[in-house]
VEXTOR-181958 format. One record per residue: x, z, y of N, C-alpha, C in turn; residue number from 1; residue in one letter. Coordinates in Angstrom, 3 decimals. Layout:
BEGIN
rec nxx X | nzz Z | nyy Y | caxx X | cazz Z | cayy Y | cxx X | czz Z | cyy Y | i NUM | aa A
...
***
This chain:
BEGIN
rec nxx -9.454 | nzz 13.081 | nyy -4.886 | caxx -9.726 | cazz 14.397 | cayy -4.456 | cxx -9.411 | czz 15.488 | cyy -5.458 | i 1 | aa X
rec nxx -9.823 | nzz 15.301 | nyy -6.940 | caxx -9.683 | cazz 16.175 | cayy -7.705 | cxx -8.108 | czz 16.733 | cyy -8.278 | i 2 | aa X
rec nxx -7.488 | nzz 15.742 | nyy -8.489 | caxx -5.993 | cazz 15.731 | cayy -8.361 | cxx -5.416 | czz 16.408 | cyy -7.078 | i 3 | aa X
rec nxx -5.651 | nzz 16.117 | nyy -5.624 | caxx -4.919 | cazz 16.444 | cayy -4.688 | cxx -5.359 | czz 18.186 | cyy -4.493 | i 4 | aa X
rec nxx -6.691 | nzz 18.430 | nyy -4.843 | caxx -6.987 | cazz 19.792 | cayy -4.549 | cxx -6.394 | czz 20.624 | cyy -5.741 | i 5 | aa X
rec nxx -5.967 | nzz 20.398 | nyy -6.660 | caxx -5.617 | cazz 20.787 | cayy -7.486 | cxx -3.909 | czz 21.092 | cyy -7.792 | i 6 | aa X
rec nxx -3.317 | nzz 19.815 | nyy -7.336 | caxx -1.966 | cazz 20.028 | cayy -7.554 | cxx -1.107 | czz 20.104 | cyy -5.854 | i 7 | aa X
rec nxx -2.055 | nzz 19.374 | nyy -4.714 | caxx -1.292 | cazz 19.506 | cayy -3.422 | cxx -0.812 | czz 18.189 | cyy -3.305 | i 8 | aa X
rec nxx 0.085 | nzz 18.279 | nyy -2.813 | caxx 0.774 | cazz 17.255 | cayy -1.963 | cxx 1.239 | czz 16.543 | cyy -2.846 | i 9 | aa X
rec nxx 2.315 | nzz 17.231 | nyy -4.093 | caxx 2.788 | cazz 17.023 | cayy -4.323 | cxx 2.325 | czz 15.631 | cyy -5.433 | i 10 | aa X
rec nxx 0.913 | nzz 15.267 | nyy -4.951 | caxx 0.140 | cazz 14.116 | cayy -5.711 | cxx 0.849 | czz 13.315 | cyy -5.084 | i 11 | aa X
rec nxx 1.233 | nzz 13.210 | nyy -3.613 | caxx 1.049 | cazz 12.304 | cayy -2.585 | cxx 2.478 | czz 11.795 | cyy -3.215 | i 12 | aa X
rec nxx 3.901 | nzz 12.501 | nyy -2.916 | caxx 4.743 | cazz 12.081 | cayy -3.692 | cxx 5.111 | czz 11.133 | cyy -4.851 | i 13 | aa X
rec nxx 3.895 | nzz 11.591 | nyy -6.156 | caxx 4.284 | cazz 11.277 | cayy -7.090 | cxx 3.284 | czz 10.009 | cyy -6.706 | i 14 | aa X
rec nxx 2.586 | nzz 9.272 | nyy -5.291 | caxx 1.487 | cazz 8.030 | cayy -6.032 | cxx 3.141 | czz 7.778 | cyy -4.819 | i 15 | aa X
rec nxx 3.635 | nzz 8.233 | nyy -4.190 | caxx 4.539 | cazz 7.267 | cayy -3.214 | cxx 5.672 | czz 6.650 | cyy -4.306 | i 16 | aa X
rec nxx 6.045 | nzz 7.348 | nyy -5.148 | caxx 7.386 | cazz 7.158 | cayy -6.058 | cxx 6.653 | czz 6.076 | cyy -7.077 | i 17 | aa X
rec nxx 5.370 | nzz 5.407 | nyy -7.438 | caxx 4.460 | cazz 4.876 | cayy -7.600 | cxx 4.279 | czz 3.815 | cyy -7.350 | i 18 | aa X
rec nxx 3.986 | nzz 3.482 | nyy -6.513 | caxx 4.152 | cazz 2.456 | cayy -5.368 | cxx 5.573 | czz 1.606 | cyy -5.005 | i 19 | aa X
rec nxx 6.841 | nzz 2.904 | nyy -4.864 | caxx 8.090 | cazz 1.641 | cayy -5.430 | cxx 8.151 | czz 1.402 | cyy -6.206 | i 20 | aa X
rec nxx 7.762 | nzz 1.854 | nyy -7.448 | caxx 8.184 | cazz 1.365 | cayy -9.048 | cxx 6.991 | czz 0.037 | cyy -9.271 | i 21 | aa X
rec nxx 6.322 | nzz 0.023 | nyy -8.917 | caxx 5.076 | cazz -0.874 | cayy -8.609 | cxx 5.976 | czz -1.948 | cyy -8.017 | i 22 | aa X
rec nxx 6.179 | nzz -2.031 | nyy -6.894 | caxx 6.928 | cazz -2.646 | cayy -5.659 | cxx 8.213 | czz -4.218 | cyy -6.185 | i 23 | aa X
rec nxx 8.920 | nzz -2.682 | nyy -6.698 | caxx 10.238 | cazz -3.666 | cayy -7.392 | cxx 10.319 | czz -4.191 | cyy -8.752 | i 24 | aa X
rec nxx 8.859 | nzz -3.606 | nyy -9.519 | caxx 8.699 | cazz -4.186 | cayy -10.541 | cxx 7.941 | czz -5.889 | cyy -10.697 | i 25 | aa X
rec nxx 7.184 | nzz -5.344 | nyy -9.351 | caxx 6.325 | cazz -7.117 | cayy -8.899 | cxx 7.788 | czz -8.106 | cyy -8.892 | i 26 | aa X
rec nxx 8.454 | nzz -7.357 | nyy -7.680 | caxx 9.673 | cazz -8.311 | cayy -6.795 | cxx 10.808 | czz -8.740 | cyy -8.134 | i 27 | aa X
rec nxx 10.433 | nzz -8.079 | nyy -9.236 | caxx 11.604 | cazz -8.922 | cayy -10.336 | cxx 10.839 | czz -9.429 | cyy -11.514 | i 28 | aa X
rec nxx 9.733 | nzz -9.698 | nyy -11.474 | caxx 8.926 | cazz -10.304 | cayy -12.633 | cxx 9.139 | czz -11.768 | cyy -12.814 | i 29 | aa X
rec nxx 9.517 | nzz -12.484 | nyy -11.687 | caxx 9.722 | cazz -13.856 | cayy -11.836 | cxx 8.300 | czz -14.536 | cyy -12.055 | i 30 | aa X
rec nxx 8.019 | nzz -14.948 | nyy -13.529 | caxx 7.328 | cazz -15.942 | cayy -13.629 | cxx 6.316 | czz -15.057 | cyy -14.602 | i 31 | aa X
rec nxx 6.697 | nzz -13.604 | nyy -14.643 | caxx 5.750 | cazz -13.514 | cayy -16.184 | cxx 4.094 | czz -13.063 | cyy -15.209 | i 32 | aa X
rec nxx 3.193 | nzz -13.356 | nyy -15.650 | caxx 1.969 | cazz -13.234 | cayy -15.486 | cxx 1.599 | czz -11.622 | cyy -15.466 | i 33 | aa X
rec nxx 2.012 | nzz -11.339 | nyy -17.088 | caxx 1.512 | cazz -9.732 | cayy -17.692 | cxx 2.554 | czz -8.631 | cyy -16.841 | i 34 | aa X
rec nxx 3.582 | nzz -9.161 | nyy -16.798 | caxx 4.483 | cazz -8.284 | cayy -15.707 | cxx 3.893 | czz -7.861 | cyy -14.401 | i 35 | aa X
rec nxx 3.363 | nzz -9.222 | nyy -13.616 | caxx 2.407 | cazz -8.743 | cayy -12.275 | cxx 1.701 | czz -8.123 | cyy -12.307 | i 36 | aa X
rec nxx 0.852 | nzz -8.363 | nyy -13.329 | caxx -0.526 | cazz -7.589 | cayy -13.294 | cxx -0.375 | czz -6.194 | cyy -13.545 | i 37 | aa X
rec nxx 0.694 | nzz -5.498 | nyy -14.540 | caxx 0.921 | cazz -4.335 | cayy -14.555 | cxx 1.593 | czz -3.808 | cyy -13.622 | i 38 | aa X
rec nxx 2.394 | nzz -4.326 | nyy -12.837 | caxx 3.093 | cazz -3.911 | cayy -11.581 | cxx 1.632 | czz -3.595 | cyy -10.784 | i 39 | aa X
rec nxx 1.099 | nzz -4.665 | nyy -10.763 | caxx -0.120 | cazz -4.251 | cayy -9.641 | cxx -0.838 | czz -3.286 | cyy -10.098 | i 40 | aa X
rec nxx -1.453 | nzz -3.295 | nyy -11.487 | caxx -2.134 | cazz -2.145 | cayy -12.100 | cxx -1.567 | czz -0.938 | cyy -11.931 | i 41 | aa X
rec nxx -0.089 | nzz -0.394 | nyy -11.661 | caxx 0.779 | cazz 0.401 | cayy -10.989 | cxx 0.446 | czz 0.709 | cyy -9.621 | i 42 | aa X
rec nxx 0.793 | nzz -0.242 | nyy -8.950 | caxx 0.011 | cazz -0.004 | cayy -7.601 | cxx -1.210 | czz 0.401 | cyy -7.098 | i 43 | aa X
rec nxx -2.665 | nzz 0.071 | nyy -8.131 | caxx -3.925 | cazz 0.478 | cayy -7.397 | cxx -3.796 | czz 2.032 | cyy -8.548 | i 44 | aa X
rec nxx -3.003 | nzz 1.965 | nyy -8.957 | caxx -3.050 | cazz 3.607 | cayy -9.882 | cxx -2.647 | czz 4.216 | cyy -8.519 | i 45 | aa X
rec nxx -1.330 | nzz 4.328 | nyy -8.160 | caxx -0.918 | cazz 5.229 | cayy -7.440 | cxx -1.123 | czz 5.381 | cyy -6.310 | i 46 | aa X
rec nxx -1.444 | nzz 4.312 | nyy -5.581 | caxx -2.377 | cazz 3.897 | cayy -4.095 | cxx -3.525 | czz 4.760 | cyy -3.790 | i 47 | aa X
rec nxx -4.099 | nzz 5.690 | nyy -5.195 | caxx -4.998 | cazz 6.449 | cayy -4.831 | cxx -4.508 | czz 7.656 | cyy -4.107 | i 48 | aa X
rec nxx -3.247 | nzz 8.412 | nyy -4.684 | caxx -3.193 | cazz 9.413 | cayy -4.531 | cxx -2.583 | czz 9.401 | cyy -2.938 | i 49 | aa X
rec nxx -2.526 | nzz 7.755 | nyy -2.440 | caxx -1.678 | cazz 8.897 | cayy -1.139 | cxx -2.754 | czz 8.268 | cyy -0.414 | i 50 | aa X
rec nxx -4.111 | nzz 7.558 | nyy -0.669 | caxx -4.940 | cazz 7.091 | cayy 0.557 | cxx -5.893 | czz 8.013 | cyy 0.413 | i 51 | aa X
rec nxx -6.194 | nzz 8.977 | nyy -0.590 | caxx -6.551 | cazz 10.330 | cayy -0.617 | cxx -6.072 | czz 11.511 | cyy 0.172 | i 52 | aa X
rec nxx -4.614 | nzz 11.690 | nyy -0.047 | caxx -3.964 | cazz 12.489 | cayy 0.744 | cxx -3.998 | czz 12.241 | cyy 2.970 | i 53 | aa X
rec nxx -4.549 | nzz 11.439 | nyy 2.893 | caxx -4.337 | cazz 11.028 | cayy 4.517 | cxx -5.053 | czz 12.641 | cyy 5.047 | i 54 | aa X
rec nxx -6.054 | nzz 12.778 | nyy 4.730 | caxx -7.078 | cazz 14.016 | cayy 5.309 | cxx -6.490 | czz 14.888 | cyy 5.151 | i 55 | aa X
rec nxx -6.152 | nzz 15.530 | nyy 3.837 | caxx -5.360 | cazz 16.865 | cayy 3.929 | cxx -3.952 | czz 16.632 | cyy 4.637 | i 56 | aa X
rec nxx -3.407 | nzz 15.891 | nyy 4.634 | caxx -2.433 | cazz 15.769 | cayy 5.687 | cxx -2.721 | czz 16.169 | cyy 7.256 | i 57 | aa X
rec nxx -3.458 | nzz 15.469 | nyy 7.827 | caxx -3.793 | cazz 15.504 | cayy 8.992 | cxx -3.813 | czz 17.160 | cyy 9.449 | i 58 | aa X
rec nxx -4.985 | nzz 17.692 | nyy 8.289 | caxx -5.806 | cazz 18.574 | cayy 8.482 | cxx -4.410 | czz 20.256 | cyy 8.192 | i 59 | aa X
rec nxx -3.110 | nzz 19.686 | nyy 7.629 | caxx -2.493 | cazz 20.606 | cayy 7.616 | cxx -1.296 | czz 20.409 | cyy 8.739 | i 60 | aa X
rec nxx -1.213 | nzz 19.576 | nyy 8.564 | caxx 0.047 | cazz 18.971 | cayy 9.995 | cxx -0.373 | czz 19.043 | cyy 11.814 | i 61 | aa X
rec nxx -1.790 | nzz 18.653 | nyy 11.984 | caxx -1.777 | cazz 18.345 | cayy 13.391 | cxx -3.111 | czz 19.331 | cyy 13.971 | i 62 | aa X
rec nxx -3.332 | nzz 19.295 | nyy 15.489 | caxx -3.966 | cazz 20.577 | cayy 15.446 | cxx -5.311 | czz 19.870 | cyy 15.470 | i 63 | aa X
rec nxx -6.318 | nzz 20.693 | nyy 16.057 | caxx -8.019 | cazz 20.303 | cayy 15.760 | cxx -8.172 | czz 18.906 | cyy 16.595 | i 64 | aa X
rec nxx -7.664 | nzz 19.151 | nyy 17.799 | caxx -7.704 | cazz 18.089 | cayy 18.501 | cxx -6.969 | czz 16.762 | cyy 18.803 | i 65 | aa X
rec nxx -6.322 | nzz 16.652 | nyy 17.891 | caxx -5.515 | cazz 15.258 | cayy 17.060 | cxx -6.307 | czz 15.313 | cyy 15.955 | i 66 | aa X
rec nxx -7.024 | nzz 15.691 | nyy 15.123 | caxx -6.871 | cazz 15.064 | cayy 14.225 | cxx -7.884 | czz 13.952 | cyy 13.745 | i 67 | aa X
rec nxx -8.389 | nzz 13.408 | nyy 14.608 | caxx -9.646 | cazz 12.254 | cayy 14.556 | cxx -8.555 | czz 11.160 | cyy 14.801 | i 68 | aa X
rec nxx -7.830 | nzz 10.963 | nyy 16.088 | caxx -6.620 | cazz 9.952 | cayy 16.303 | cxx -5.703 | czz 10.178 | cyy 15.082 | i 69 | aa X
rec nxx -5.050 | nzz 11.327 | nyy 14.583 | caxx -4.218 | cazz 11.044 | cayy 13.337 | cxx -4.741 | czz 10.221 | cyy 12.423 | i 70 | aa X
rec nxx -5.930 | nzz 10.707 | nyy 11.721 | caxx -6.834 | cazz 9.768 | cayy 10.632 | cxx -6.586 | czz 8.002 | cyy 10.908 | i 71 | aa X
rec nxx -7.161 | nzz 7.790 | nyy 12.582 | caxx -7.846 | cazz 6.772 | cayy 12.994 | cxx -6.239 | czz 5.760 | cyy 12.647 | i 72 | aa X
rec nxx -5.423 | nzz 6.250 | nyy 13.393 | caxx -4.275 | cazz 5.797 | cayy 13.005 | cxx -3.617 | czz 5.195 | cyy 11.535 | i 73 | aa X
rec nxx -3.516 | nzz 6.520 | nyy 11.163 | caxx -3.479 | cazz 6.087 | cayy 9.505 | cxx -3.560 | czz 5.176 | cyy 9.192 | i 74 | aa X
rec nxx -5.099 | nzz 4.921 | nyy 8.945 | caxx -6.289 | cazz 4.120 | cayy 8.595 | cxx -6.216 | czz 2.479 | cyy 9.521 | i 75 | aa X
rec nxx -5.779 | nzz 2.988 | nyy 10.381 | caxx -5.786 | cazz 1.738 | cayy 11.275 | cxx -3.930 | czz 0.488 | cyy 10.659 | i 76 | aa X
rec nxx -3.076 | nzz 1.800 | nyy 10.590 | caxx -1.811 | cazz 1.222 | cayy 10.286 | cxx -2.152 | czz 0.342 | cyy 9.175 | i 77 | aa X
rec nxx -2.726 | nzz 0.987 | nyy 7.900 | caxx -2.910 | cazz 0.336 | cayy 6.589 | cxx -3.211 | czz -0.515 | cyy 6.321 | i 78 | aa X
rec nxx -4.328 | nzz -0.980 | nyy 7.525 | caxx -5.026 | cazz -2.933 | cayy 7.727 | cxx -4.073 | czz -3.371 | cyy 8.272 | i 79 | aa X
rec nxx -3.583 | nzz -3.172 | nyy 9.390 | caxx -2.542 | cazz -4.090 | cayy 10.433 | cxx -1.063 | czz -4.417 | cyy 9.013 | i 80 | aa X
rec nxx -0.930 | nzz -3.264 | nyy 8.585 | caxx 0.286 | cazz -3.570 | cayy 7.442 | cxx -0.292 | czz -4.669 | cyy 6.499 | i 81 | aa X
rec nxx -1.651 | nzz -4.680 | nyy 5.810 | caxx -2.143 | cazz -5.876 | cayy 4.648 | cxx -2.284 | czz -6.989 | cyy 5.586 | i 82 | aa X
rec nxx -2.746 | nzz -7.147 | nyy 6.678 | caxx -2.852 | cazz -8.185 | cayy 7.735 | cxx -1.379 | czz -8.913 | cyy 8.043 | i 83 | aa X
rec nxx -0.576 | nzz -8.086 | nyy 8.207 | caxx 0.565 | cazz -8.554 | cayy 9.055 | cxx 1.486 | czz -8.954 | cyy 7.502 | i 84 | aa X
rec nxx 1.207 | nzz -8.960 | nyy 6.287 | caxx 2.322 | cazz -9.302 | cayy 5.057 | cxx 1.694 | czz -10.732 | cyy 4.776 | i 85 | aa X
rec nxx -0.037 | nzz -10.952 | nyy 5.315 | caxx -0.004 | cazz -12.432 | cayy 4.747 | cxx 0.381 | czz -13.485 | cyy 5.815 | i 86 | aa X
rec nxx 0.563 | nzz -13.065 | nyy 7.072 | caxx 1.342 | cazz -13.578 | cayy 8.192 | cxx 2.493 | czz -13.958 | cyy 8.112 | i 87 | aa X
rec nxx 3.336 | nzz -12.985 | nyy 7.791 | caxx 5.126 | cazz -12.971 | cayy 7.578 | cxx 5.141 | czz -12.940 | cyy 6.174 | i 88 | aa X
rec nxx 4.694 | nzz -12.664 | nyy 5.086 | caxx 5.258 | cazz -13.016 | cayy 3.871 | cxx 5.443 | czz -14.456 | cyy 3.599 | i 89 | aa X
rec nxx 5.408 | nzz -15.264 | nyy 3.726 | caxx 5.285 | cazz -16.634 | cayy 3.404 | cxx 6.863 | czz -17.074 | cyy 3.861 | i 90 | aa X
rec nxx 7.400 | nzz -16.646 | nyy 5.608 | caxx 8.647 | cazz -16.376 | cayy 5.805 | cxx 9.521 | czz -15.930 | cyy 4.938 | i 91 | aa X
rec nxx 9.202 | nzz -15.180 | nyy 3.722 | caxx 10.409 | cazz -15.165 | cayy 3.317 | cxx 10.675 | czz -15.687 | cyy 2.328 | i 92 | aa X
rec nxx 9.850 | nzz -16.674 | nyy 1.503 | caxx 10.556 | cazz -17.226 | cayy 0.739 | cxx 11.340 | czz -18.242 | cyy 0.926 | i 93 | aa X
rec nxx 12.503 | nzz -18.318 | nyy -0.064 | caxx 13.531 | cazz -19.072 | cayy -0.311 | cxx 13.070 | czz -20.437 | cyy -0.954 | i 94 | aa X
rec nxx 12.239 | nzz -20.867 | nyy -1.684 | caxx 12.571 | cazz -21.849 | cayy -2.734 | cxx 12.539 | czz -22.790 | cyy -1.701 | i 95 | aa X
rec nxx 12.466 | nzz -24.056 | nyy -2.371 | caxx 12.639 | cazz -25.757 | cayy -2.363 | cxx 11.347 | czz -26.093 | cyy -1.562 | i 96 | aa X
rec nxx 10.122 | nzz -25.293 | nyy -2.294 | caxx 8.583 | cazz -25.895 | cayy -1.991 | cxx 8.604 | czz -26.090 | cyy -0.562 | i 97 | aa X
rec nxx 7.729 | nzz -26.809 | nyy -0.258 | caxx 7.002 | cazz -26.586 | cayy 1.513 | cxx 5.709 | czz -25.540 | cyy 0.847 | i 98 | aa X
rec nxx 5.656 | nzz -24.490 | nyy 1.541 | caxx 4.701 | cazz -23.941 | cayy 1.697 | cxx 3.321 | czz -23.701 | cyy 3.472 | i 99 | aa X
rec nxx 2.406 | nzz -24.650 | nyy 2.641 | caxx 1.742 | cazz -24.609 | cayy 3.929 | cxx 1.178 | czz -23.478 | cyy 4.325 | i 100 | aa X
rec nxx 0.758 | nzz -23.177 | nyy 5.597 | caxx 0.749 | cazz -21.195 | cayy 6.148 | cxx -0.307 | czz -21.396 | cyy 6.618 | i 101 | aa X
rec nxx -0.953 | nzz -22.635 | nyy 6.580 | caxx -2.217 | cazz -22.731 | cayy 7.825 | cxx -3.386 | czz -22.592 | cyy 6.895 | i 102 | aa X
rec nxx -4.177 | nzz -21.928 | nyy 7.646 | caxx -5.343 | cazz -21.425 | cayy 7.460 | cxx -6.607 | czz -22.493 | cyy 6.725 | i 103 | aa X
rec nxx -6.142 | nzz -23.431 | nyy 6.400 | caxx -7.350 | cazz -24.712 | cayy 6.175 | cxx -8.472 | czz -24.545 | cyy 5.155 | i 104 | aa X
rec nxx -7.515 | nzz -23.518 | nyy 3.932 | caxx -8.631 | cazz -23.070 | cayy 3.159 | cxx -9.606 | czz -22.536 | cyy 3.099 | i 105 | aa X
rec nxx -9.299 | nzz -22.032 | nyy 4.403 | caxx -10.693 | cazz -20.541 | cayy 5.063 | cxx -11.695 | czz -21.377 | cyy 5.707 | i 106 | aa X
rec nxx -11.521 | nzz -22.653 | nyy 6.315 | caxx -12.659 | cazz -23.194 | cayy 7.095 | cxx -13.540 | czz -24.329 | cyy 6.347 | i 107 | aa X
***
């Protein structure tokens, strides 16, 4: 909040430009451990500024009466997106391994 009221949008930008450098820094680390973790430590840095920004967005973009469905949306996309990568991520890897997808650990 204190960042976005302060500088604008232009927070939202700089956590999005954030988030790829985060992104493609995970996707080329290979094997190093300290590499992930700072890629990710990248990611929950900049992840603030745009899951902050959702409200003032709404609240400058859409009119009074959207903007409970804009939010809800949002908010709703952001689970279905973490939901739907441990589904299909497993699809894309390449290696040799069998990777099992089924749920057995959870029960």
């Amino acid at each position: 909040g204190y960042m976005l009221d302060n500088y604008g949008l232009r927070m939202c930008a700089i956590g999005s430009v954030g988030q790829a450098i985060s992104t493609w820094w995970w996707y080329f680390s290979f094997e190093s451990y300290g590499s992930v973790l700072a890629s990710r430590f990248l990611a929950s840095l900049s992840g603030v500024f745009i899951a902050c920004s959702l409200l003032p967005i709404t609240m400058l973009w859409f009119p009074e009466k959207e903007r409970a469905l804009a939010v809800a949306a949002g908010t709703m996309i952001s689970t279905i997106g973490a939901g739907a990568a441990l589904v299909v991520g497993p699809y894309f890897y390449t290696g040799d391994q069998v990777i099992d997808i089924s749920l057995k650990s959870c029960s």
